[in-house]
N, C-alpha and C positions, 0 to 999 in steps of 0.2 A: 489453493494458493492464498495467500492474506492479501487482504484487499486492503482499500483507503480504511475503516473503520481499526483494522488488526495494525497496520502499519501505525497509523496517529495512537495508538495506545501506548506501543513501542515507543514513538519519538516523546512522548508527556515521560514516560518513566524515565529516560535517558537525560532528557537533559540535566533535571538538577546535578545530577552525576555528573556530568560531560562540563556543564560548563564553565571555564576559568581554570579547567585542570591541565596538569602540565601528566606530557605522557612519558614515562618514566621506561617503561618497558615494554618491547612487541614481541610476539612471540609466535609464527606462526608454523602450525603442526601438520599442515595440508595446501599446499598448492595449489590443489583445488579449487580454494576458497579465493584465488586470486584472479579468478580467467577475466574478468574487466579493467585489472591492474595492468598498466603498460609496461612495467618492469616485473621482475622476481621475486621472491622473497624478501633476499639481502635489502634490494630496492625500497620494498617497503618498509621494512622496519627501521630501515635510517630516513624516508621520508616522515615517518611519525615521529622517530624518537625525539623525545627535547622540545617538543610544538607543545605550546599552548592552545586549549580547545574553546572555540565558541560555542554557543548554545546548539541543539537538532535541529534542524530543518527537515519539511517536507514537500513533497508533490506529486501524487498519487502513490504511488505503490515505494517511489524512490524516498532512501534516507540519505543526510548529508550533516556532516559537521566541520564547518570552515575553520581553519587555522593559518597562520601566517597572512600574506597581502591578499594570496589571491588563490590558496590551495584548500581543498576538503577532502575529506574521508568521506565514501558515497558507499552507501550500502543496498543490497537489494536481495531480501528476503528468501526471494524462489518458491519453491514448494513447501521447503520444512523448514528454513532456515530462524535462526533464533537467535537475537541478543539481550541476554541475561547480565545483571549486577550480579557481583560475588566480592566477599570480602579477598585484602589483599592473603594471597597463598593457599586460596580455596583449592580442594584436588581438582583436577583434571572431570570437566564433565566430558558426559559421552557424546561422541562425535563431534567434540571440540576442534575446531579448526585455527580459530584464531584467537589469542588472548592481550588485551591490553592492558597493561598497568596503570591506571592513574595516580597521580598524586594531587586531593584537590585541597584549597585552602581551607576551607569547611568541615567537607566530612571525611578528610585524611587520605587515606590509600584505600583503595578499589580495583578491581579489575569490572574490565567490558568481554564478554565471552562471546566470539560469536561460534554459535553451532548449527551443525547441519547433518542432518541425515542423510537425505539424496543428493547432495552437493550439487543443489540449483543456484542457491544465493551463492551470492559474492560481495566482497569489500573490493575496494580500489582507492586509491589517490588521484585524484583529479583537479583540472583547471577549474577557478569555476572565471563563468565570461557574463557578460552585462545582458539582463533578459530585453527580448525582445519586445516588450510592452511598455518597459521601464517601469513595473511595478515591482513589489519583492519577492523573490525567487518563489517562495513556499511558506507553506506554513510555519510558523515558528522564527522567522526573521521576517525585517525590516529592509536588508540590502537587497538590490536591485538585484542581484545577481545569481548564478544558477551553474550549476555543474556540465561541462559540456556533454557527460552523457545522458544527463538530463532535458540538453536543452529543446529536445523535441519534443518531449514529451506535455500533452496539454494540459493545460489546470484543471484541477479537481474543482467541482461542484460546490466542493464547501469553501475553497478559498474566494477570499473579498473581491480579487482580481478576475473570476471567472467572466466570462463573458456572453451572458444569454443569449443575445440577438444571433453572435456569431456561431451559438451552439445550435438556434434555430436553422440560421441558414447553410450548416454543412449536414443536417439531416435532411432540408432541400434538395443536396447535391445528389445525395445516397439512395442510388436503387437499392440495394441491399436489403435483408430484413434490420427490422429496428434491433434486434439484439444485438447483431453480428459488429452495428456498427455502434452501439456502445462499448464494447469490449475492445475497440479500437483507441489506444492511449493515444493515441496524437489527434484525437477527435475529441475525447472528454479522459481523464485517468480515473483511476481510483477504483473503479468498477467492476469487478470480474464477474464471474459464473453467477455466485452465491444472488448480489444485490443487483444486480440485472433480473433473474427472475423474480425477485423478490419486487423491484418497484414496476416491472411490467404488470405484474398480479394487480398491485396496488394500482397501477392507473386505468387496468381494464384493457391492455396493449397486446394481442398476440405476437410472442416474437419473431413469427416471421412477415410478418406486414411492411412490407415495403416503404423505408425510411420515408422517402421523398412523399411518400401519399398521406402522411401525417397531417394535420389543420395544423394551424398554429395554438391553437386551444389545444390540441391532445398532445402537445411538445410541450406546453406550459404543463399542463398537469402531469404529466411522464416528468419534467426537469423537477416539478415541486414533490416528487413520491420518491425520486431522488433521492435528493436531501433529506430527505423525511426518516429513510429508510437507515439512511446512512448516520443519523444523527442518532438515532433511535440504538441502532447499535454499536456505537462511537458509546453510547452511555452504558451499556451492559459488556462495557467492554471486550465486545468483536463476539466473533462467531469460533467456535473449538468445536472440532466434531473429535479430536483424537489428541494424543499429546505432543502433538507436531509445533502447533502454535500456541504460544504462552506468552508473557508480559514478560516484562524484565526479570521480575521476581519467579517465574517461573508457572504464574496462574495461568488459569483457562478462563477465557471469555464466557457469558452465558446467553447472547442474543441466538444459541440455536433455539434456544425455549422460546423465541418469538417468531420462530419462521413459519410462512403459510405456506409455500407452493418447495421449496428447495428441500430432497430430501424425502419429500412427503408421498413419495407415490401410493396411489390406493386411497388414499385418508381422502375424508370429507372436505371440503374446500371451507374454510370459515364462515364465509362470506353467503354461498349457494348450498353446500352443504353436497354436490354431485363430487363425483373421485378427480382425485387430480393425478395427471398422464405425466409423464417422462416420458421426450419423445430424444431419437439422435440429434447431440450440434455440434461439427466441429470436432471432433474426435471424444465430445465430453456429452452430456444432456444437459437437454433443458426441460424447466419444470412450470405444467400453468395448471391452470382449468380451465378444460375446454368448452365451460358455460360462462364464467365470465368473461373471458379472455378470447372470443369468435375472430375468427380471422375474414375478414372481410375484405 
């Protein structure tokens, strides 16, 4: 699934497209592609048509593009889900579900394609309502404000509004292992499989070590490998193991070529150089070394 790093790649490529343009045409070829939409089809494409668009927004894993006083277009990836630029009358790509026409003052006519293989992701029209921090929604704006199916969901790590202290003290709260509860979006977003093992590796964290048994030093160094991790692959433009997830333009990310523990079973550990385990989590795995990573 695309994580904070795959998603903000998406939202950088989208806006210049997206923003100021008036939506000229919706087109949608799959119902599917609507299950967070509160109305139909028809619904939506007379909610978009004729809207002029603000710039992307983000907040973890969620996209969003406000129009009109107080409505946006809220997208959400899934598993394969993909939105592509195409020039305006391109064909029909595969597994096209949804297509949007723009018309922007700049770069002319455009279409926003969104596609999906397994039909996880979805678009929707949504409220958006005043956050409850009174900082700005997400990434990529300034308004206060947040899509209500968004509005559970907690700030990502890299946004300015994050909140360390409170991120220390709900891993206080959590018996849990510390993976289980990073993969928890209304606890920290952004985070999935991939950059969970990936900054547990990097802080020396086994993941299943029980949240709450954390120092405040080993939550500091875990929140700062975080970021690290994340930023790190925010610049090699996200993780592609297959042609599921791509940028707008249709590229592949390259930060699998930096991953130490996800992926890697068998192989030398960087760092110790012993093999690194895939054990069960969750209906999925998870990946460390179980020499630097002791679970204690």
């Amino acid at each position: 699934m695309p994580e904070l790093p795959e998603v903000e790649v998406v939202r950088l490529g989208l806006a210049p497209a997206v923003t100021g343009a008036v939506v000229a045409a919706v087109t949608v070829r799959d119902e599917r592609a609507l299950t967070r939409h509160a109305g139909g089809a028809a619904d939506f494409e007379a909610s978009l048509t004729g809207m002029r668009l603000a710039t992307a927004a983000r907040r973890g894993k969620f996209l969003w593009i406000p129009f009109g006083s107080d409505r946006a277009l809220v997208g959400h990836l899934g598993m394969s889900g993909q939105l592509l630029l195409r020039p305006a009358g391109a064909p029909v790509e595969r597994f096209e579900r949804v297509r949007i026409d723009l018309e922007h003052p700049v770069h002319g006519e455009v279409a926003v394609v969104f596609a999906d293989q397994r039909t996880f992701g979805s678009l929707a029209v949504d409220t958006l309502v005043a956050t409850g921090d009174g900082a700005a929604g997400g990434r990529g704006t300034e308004a206060a404000l947040v899509p209500t199916q968004v509005a559970h969901i907690a700030r990502d790590p890299l946004d300015p509004a994050f909140d360390d202290s409170g991120f220390r003290r709900a891993l206080g709260r959590k018996r849990s292992g510390v993976k289980r509860v990073l993969l928890d979006q209304t606890v920290i977003s952004g985070v999935g499989n991939i950059y969970a093992d990936e900054s547990l590796w990097a802080a020396r964290i086994h993941p299943e070590t029980p949240a709450d048994t954390l120092s405040t030093r080993a939550v500091n160094r875990l929140l700062s490998e975080i970021r690290a991790v994340l930023e790190k692959a925010l610049a090699e433009g996200g993780t592609s193991f297959d042609a599921q997830y791509v940028n707008v333009n249709g590229q592949a990310g390259y930060f699998a070529r930096e991953l130490h523990v996800y992926g890697r079973e068998g192989r030398p550990c960087h760092r110790c150089g012993g093999p690194i385990m895939r054990a069960a989590f969750m209906n999925r795995s998870s990946h460390l070394c179980p020499r630097c990573q002791r679970r204690r």
